[in-house]
C-alpha positions as CSV (number, residue, x, y, z in Angstrom):
1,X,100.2,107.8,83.3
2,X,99.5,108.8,79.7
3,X,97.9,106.6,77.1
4,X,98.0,108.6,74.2
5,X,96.3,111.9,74.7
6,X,94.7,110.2,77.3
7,X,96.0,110.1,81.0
8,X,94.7,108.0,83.4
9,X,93.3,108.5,87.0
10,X,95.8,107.5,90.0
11,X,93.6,104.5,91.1
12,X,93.4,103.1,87.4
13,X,97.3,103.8,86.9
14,X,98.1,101.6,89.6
15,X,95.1,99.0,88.8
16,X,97.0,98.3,85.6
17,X,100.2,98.3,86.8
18,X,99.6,96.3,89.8
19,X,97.8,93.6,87.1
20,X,100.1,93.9,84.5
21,X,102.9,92.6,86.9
22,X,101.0,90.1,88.1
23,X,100.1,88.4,84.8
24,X,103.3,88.4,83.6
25,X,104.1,86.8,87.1
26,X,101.4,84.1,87.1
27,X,102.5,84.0,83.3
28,X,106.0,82.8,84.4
29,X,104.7,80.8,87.3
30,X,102.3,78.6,84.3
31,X,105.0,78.1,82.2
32,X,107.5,76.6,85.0
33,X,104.9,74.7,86.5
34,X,103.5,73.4,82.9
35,X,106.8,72.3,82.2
36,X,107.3,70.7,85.4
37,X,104.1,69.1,85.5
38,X,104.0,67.5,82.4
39,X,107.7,66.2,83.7
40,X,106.1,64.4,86.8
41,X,103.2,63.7,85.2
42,X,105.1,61.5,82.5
43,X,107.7,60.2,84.7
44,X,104.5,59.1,87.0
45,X,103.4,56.9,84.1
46,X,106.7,56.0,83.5
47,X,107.3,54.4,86.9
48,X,103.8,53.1,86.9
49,X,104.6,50.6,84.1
50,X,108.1,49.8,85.1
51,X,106.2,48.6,88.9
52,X,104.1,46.3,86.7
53,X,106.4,45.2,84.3
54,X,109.0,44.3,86.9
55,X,106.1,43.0,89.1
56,X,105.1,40.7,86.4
57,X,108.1,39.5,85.4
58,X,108.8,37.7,88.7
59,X,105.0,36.3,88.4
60,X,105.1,32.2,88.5
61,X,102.5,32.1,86.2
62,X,104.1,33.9,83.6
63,X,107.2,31.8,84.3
64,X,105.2,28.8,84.2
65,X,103.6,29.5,80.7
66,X,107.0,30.8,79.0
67,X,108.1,27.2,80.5
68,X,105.2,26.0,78.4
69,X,103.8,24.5,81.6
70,X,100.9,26.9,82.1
71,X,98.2,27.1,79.0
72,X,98.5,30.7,77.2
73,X,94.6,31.3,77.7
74,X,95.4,31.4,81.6
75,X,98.1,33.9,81.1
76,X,95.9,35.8,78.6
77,X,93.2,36.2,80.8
78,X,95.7,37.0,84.0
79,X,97.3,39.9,81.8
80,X,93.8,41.4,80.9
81,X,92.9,41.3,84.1
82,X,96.3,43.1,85.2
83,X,96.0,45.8,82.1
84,X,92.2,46.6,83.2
85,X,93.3,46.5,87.2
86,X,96.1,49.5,86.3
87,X,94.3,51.2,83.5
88,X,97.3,50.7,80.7
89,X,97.4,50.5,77.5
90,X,98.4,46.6,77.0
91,X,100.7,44.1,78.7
92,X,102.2,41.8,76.6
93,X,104.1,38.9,77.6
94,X,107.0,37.5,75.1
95,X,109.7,34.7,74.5
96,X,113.3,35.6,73.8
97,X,111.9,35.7,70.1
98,X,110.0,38.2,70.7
99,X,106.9,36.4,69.8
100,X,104.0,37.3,71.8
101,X,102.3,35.1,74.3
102,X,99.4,37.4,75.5
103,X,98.2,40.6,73.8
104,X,94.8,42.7,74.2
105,X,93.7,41.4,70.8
106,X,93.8,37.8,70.7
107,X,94.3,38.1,67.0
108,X,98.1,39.2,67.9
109,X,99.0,36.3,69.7
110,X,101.6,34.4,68.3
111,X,103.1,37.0,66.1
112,X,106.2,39.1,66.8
113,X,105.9,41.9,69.1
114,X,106.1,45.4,66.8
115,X,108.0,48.2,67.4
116,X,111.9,47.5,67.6
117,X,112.8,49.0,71.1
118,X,112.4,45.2,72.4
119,X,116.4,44.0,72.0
120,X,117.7,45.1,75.3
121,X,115.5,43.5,76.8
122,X,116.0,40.4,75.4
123,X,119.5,40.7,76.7
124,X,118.6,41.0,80.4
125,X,118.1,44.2,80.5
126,X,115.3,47.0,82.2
127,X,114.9,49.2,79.4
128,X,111.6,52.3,78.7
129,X,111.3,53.7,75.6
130,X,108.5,55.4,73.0
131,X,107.5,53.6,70.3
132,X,105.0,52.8,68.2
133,X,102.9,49.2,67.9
134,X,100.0,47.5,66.5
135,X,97.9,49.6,69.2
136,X,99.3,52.8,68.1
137,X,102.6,55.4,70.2
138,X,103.0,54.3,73.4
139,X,105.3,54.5,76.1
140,X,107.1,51.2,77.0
141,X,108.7,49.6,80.1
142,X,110.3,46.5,79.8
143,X,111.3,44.1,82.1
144,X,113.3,40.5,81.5
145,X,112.0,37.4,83.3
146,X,113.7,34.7,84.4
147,X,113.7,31.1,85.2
148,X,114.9,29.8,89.2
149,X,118.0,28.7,87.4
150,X,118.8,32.3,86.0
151,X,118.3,31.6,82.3
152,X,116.3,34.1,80.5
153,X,113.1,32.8,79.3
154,X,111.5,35.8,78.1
155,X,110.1,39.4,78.7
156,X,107.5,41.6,80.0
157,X,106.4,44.8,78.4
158,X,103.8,47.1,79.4
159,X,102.6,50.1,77.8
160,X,100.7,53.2,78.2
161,X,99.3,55.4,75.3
162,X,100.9,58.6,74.7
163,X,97.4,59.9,74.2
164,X,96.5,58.6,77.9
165,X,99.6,60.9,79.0
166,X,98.8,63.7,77.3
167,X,95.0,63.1,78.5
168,X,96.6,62.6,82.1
169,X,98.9,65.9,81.5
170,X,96.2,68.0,80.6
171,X,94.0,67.1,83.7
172,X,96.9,68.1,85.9
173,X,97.3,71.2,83.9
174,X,94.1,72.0,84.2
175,X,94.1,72.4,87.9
176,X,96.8,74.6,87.3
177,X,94.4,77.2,85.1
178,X,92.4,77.1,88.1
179,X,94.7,78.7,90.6
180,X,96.1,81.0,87.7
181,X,92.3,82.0,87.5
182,X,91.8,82.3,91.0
183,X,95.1,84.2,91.5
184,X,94.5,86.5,88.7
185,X,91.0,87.3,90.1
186,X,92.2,87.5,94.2
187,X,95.4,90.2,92.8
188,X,93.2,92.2,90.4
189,X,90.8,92.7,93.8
190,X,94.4,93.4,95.7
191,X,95.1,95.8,93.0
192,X,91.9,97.9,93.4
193,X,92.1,98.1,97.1
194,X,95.6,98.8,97.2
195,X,95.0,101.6,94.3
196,X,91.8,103.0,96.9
197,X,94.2,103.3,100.1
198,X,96.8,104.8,98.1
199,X,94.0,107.2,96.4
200,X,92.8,107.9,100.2
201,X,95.7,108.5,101.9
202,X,96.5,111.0,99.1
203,X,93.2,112.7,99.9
204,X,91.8,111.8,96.6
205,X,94.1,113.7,94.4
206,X,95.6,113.1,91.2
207,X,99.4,113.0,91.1
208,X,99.4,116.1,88.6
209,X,96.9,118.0,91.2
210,X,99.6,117.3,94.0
211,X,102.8,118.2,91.8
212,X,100.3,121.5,91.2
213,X,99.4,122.0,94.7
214,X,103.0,121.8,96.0
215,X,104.5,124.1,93.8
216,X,101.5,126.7,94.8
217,X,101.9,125.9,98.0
218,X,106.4,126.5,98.2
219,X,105.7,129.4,95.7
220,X,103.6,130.9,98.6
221,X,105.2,130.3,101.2
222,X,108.7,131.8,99.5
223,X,106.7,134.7,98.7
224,X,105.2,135.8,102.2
225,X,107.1,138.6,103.8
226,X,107.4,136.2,107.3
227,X,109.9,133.9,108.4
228,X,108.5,130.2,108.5
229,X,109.9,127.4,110.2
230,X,108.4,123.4,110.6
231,X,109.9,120.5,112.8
232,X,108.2,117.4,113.4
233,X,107.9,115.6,116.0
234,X,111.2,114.9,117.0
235,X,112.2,118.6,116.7
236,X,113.8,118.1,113.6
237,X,113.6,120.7,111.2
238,X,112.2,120.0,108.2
239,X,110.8,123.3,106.5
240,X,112.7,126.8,106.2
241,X,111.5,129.7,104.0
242,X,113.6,132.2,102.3
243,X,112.3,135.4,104.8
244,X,113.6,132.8,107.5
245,X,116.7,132.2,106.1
246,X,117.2,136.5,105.6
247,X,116.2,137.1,109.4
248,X,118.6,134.7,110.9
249,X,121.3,135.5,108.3
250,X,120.9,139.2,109.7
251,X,120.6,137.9,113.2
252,X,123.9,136.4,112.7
253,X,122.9,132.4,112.3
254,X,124.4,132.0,109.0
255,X,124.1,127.7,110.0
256,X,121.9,125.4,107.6
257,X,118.8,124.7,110.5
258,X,117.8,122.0,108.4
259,X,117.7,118.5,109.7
260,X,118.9,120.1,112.6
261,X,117.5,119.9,116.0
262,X,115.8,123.5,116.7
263,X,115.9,122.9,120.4
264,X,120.4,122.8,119.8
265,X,119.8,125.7,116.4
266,X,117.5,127.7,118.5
267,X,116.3,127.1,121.9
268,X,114.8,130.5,122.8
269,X,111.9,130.1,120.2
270,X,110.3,127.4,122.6
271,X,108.8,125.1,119.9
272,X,109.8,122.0,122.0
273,X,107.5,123.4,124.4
274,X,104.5,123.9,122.1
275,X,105.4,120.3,121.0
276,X,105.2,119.1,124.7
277,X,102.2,120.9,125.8
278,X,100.3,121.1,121.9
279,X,99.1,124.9,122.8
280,X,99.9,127.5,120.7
281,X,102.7,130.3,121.6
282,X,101.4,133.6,120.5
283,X,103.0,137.1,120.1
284,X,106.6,135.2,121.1
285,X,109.9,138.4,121.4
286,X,112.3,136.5,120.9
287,X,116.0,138.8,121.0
288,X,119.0,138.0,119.5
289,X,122.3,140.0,118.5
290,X,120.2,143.0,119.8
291,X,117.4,142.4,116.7
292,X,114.1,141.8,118.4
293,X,111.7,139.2,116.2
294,X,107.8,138.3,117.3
295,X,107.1,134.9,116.8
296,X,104.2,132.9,117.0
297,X,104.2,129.2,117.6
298,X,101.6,126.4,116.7
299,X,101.5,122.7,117.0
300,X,100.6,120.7,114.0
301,X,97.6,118.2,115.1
302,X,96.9,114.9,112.9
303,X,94.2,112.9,114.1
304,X,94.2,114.1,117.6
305,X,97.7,114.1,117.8
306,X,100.8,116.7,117.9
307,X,102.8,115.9,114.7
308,X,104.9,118.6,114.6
309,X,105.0,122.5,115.1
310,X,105.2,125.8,113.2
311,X,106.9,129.1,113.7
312,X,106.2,132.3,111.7
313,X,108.5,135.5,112.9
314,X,108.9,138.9,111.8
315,X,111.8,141.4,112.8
316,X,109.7,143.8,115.9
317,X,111.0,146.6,113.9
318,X,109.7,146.4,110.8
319,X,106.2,145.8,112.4
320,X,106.7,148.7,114.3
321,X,107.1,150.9,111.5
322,X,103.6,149.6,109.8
323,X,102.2,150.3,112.8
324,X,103.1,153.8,113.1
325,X,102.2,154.1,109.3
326,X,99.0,153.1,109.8
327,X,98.4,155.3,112.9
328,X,99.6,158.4,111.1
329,X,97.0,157.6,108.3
330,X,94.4,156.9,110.6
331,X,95.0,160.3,112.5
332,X,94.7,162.1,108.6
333,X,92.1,160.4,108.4
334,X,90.4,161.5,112.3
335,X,91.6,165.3,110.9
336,X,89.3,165.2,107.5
337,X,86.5,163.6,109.6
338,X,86.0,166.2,112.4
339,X,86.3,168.9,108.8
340,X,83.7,167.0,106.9
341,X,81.8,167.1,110.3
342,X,82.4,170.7,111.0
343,X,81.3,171.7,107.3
344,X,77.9,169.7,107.8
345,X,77.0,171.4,111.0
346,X,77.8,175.1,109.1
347,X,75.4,174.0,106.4
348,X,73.1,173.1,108.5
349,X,72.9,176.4,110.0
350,X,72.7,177.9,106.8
351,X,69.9,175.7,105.7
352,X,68.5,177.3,109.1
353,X,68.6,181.2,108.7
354,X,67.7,180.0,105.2
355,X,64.6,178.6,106.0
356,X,63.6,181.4,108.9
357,X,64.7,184.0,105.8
358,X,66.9,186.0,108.6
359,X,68.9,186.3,105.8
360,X,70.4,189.9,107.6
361,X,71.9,187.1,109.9
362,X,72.5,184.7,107.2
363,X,75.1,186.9,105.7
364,X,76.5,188.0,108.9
365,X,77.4,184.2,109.5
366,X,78.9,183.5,106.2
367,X,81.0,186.5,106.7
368,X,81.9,185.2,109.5
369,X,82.7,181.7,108.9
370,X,84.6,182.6,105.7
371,X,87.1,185.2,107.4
372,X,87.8,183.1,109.7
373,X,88.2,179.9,107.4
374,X,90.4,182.0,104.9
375,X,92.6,183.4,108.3
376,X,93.0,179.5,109.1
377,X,93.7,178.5,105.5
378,X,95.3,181.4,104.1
379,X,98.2,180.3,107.6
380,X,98.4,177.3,106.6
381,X,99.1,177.4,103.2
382,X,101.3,180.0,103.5
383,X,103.4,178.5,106.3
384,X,102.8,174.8,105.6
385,X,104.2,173.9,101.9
386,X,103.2,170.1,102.1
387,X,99.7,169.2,100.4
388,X,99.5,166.6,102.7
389,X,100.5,167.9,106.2
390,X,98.6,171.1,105.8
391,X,95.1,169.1,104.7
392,X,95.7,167.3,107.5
393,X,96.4,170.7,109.8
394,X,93.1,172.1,108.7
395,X,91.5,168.6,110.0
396,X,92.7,169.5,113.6
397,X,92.0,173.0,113.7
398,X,88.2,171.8,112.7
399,X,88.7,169.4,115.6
400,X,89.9,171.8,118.3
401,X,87.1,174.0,117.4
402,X,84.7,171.0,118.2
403,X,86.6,170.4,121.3
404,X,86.3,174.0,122.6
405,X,90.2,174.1,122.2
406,X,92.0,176.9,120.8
407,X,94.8,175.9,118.4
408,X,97.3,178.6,116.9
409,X,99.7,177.6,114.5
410,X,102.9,180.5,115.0
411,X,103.5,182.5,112.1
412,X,106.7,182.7,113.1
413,X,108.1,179.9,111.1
414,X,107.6,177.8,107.5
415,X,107.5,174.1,107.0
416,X,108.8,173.2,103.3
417,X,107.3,170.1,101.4
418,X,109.9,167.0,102.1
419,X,111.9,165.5,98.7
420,X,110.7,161.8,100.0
421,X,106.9,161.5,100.1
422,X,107.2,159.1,103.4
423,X,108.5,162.0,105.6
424,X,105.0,163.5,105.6
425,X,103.7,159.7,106.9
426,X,106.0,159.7,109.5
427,X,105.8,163.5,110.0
428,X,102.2,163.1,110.6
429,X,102.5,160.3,113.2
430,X,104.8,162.9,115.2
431,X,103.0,166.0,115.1
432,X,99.3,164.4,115.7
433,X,100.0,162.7,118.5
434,X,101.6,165.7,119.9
435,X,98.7,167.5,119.0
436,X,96.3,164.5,120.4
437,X,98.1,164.6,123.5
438,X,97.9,168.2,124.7
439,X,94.2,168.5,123.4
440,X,93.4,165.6,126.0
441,X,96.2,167.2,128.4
442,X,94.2,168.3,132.1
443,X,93.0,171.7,131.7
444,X,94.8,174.6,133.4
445,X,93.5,177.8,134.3
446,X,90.5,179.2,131.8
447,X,90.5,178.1,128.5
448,X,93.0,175.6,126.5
449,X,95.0,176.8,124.0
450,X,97.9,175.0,121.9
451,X,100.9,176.5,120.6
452,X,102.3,174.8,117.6
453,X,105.1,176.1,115.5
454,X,107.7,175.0,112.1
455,X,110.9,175.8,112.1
456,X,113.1,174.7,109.4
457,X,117.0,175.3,109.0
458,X,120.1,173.8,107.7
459,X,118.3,171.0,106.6
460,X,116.7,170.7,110.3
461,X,113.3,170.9,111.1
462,X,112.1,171.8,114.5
463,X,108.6,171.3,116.4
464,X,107.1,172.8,119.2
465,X,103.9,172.2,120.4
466,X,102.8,173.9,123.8
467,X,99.9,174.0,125.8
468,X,98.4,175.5,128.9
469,X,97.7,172.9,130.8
470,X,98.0,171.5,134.6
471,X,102.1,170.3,133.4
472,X,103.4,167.1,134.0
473,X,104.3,165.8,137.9
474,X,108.4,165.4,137.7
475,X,108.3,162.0,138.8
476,X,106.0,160.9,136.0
477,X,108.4,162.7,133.7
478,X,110.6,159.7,132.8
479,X,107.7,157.2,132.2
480,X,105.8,159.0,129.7
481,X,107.2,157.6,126.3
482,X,106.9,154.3,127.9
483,X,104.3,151.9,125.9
484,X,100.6,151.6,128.0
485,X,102.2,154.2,130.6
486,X,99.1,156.9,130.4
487,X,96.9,159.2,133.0
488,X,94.4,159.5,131.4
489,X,93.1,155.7,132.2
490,X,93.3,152.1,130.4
491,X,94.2,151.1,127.0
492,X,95.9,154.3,126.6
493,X,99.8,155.6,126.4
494,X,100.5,154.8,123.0
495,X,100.8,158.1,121.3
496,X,104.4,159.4,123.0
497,X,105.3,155.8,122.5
498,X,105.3,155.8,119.3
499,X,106.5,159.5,118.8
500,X,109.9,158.6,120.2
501,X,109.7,155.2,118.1
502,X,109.2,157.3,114.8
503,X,112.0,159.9,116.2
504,X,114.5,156.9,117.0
505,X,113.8,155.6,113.7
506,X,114.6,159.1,111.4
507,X,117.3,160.4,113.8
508,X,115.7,162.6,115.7
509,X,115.2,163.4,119.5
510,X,112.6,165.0,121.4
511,X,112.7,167.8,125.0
512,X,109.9,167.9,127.4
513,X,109.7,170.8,129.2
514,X,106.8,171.1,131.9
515,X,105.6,172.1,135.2
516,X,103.0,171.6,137.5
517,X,100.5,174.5,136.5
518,X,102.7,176.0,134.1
519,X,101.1,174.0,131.0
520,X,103.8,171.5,129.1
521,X,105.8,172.6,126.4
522,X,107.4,169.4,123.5
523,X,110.3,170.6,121.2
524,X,111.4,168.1,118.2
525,X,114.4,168.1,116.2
526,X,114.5,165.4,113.1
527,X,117.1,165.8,109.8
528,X,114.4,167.0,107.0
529,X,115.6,167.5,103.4
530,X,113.2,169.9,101.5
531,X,112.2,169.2,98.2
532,X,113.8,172.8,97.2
533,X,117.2,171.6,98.9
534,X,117.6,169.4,95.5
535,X,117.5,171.8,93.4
């Protein structure tokens, strides 16, 4: 809430509120008591002297003396005694003259009684009025007396001050301010403890920090490039990002999930099972419409407690590809390592011959090393027209040398730089693991060598790599693209894997030919548009 240019804290906010309701409450409460109050409390008083007066009037003493047989000091002294007994303001007895035959001051006695509301009473009849007498405003209740016979003899009034009812009034009003008091302190105290369990149980946070927070947090999770999905604990869902909604638009679940039950929306996902059990479901494949997702499923603990559960997915595919994006980057970058390596070890023969100045065998080397680095990169360049794939070509032959491997690249053929960039990526991932795999093929016969060769036509390229090794047993033939199928022990067989992956994914196909002993020989056929084909 804003005051101003001011805006208050949460707790203080509802503080205020919370006590500005309530005064205006207790408010309303004061003035319908008040007025209710001073109602009873005047109708008390009221009743009080119309008890006495009609009490008195039926007295046989004040019979007797308006008989005249009873001496007006007695009935003076038995109406003070009365008026003090009841705490009122005077009782005064009177003839049907209305002259007064008892009166607090004696002086009075004998004169007419003052104040003009006396004349229905002097016709028979109960009457209370206001008025005001010798003895200053006053309420009056009157009350006729008669004799055995029936005749009227006179009246009785008594009277209370209008200042004793006010007095009387303000005393009960006063108890009143008390409990206002008391309830204004007990609700200001409600108020504050209310506002600190409200404050707590929204972790301390300021309405504007939450209305921030929540938009952060649904800006985030609309931008993340996975599927999300919440339910409580009833399985009702409750949350659905707009990845989600794409992926099971394309999966062909064009249904609003939300509010739905995702056991009934989608049972294969198994959340009401991570609800049940409150352990986590990791690395989920969950297939539909033939698109394969991975999912992982959480539970959602409050306090000890499963409260609900959370799904993120991704489409299997599309975390495929990164992978094999990743691996072909990470062979380029296997390829410049073993170079740089290498390139160290030649300088530090150098530095060698250098420091032993055999310098006739200094320059021998050099020779040496530079023929045969210019034969290797004058190949290259001239057959490989991609920056990329030929740096990466020159990494390997560096490694082969390292691993007492001969690799040839055929000069028999050209490979032309690709129009899109991502070809060379994906190219990499092909030919490296091709590469990787007959370098770590079971040796043959004498030494290893590789064959490797481009050829590129009709907007077709073709690879072949061949090597001379110990072949591949026919009945392991059809397992070797498999994923974690390998021979060469654990944690291995992902390289063909993901070669037929990358070649499913651009069109392509791949031929194994092998046998045992007579080495194993890959061919690769993929679409491939040159960057000179577009112009």
């Amino acid at each position: 809430m804003k005051i101003g240019k001011h805006t208050l804290r949460l707790q203080t906010t509802i503080t205020l509120m919370i006590g500005a309701v309530l005064i205006i409450m207790l408010l309303v409460v004061y003035v319908l008591f008040s007025i209710k109050v001073s109602s009873q409390t005047k109708s008390s008083l009221e009743q009080k002297a119309v008890i006495i007066s009609r009490t008195l009037s039926r007295n046989p003493l004040i019979i007797e003396a308006l008989n005249k047989s009873r001496s007006s000091s007695e009935l003076q002294s038995y109406t003070e005694e009365i008026r003090l007994l009841n705490n009122v303001e005077f009782v005064v007895v009177m003839d049907m003259n209305a002259i007064r035959y008892s009166h607090p001051d004696k002086d009075k006695i004998g004169k007419h009684f003052i104040g003009g509301d006396e004349a229905a009473v002097l016709q028979g009849r109960e009457s209370i009025s206001e008025a005001e007498g010798s003895l200053g405003p006053s309420v009056r209740a009157f009350s006729p007396v008669f004799s055995a016979s029936g005749k009227q003899l006179g009246a009785v009034a008594v009277g209370i001050s209008l200042g004793n009812i006010r007095l009387a009034i303000r005393e009960n009003v006063g108890i009143l301010y008390w409990g206002l008091l008391i309830g204004s302190l007990i609700g200001a105290a409600g108020a504050f403890l209310l506002a600190r369990v409200i404050k707590k149980m929204m972790f301390g946070m300021e309405p504007a920090a939450i209305a921030k927070l929540l938009e952060e947090r649904n800006s985030m999770l609309q931008s993340v490039r996975e599927g999300v999905i919440a339910v409580d604990k009833d399985s009702r869902i409750t949350l659905i990002n707009t990845e989600a909604r794409r992926l099971l638009a394309a999966i062909g679940m064009q249904d609003d999930p939300l509010n739905q039950s995702v056991e009934s929306f989608w049972p294969s996902l198994r959340m009401n099972t991570v609800l049940k059990t409150g352990e986590a479901s990791q690395d989920l494949e969950v297939e539909h419409s033939g698109v394969t997702l991975l999912a992982n499923v959480v539970p959602i603990h409050v306090k000890g407690a499963v409260e609900g559960a959370i799904a993120t997915f991704r489409d299997k595919t599309e975390i495929s590809i990164l992978m094999e994006r990743l691996s072909g980057i990470s062979l380029y970058a296997e390829a410049l390592r073993a170079q740089a390596h290498e390139f160290m070890n030649k300088l530090h023969v150098i530095l060698g011959l250098t420091h032993m100045k055999r310098y006739d065998r200094l320059e021998a080397y050099i020779t040496s090393t530079v023929t045969t680095t210019q034969a290797e990169m004058g190949t290259v360049v001239r057959q490989v027209k991609d920056p990329v794939m030929a740096g990466f070509l020159l990494g390997k032959l560096s490694r082969a040398r390292e691993a007492g491997v001969r690799l040839v690249l055929l000069e028999d053929g050209v490979l032309p730089e690709p129009s899109d960039p991502e070809r060379s990526c994906q190219l990499i991932t092909i030919v490296g693991n091709l590469l990787d795999n007959a370098m770590e093929a079971p040796e043959g016969r004498g030494s290893k060598y590789i064959h490797f060769s481009f050829q590129y036509q009709d907007k077709t390229l073709i690879v072949t790599v061949s090597d001379n090794g110990s072949g591949i047993p026919d009945e392991k033939l059809p397992l070797i693209f498999q994923q974690g199928y390998s021979t060469k022990g654990n944690d291995r067989g992902i390289g063909l894997y993901l070669v037929e992956r990358s070649l499913k994914a651009m069109g392509g196909k791949i031929v194994c030919e092998t046998g045992k002993g007579e080495g194993t020989r890959f061919t690769v056929s993929l679409p491939y548009r040159a960057k000179s084909d577009g112009q």
